[in-house]
N, C-alpha and C positions, 0 to 999 in steps of 0.2 A: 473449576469451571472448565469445560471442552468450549476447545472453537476449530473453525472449519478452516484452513489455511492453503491459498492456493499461489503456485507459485508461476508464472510462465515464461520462458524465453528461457535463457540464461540462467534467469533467479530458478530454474528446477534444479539445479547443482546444489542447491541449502534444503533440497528435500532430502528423502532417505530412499534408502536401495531399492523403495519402488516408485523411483522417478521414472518419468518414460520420457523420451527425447519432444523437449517445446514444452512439456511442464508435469507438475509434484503437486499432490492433493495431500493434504496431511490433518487428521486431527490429534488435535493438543489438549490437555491436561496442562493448564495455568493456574497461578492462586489467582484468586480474586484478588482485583485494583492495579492487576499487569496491564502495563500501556504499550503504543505502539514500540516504542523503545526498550520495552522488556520483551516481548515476544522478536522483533528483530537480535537482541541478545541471544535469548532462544536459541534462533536459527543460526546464529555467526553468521549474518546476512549486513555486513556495512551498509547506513542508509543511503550512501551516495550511490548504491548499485541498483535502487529502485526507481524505476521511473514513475508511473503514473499507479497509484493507489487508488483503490475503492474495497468502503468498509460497507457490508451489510449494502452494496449497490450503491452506495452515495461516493462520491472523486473526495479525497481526503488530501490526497497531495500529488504534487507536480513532480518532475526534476528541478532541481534549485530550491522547488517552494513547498516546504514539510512542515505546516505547523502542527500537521498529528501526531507527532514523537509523544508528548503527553498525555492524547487520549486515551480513558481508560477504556477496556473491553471489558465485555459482556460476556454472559455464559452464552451461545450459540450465534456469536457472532461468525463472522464470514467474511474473509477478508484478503484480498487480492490483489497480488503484487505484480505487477508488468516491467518488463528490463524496457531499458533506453531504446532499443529498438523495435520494440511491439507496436504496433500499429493502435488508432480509436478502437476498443470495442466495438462494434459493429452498432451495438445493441443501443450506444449511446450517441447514433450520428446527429439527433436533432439537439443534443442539450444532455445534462446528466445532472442529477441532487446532486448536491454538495454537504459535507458533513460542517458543521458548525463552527470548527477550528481554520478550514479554509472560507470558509461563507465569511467570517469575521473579519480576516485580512483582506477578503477583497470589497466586504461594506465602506471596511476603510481606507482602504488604497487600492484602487481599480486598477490601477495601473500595475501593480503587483503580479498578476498573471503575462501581463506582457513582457517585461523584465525578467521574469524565471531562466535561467539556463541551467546545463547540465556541465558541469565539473568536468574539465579536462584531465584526463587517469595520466 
């Protein structure tokens, strides 16, 4: 399966020699049933160095709060990594889908996004 892999800030360092400075577009060649945690493997991309994730345009994960490490991907997914210091997408200032694996942790614990922090390096 190919997917569409975008990197920004910082995370462009885990693309390839045509990274351009602030970010790496990359398509992939994955087997089928690779999850967030295989494709991070992939990259040699540590998940602590990712901040705010969105798969296919839905918020998948936080800093601190990643329950998509096990989601599986899709052939023409799309799927976008932001560093710790990347600002909201622009595109998302009233609100953003959520993908199913963070929608769940916060049906059940609201408070969960409040809590979230980022790892002291």
């Amino acid at each position: 399966m190919k997917i569409e892999v975008w990197l920004y800030g910082e995370l462009s360092q885990y693309g390839d020699e045509r990274a351009r400075k602030g970010f790496a577009s990359l398509s992939l060649d994955l087997q089928e049933g690779t999850t967030i945690a295989g494709l991070l493997d992939t990259l040699k991309m540590p998940t602590e160095k990712r901040g705010i994730t969105f798969v296919n345009g839905n918020l998948s994960a936080l800093p601190g709060l990643q329950p998509d490490l096990g989601q599986v991907l899709m052939d023409s997914d799309r799927i976008s990594f932001f560093d710790h210091r990347s600002m909201w997408p622009f595109q998302y200032r009233h609100g953003a889908a959520m993908a199913e694996g963070l929608k769940g942790v916060l049906d059940t614990d609201p408070e969960a996004i409040m809590h979230h922090q980022q790892k002291e390096e």
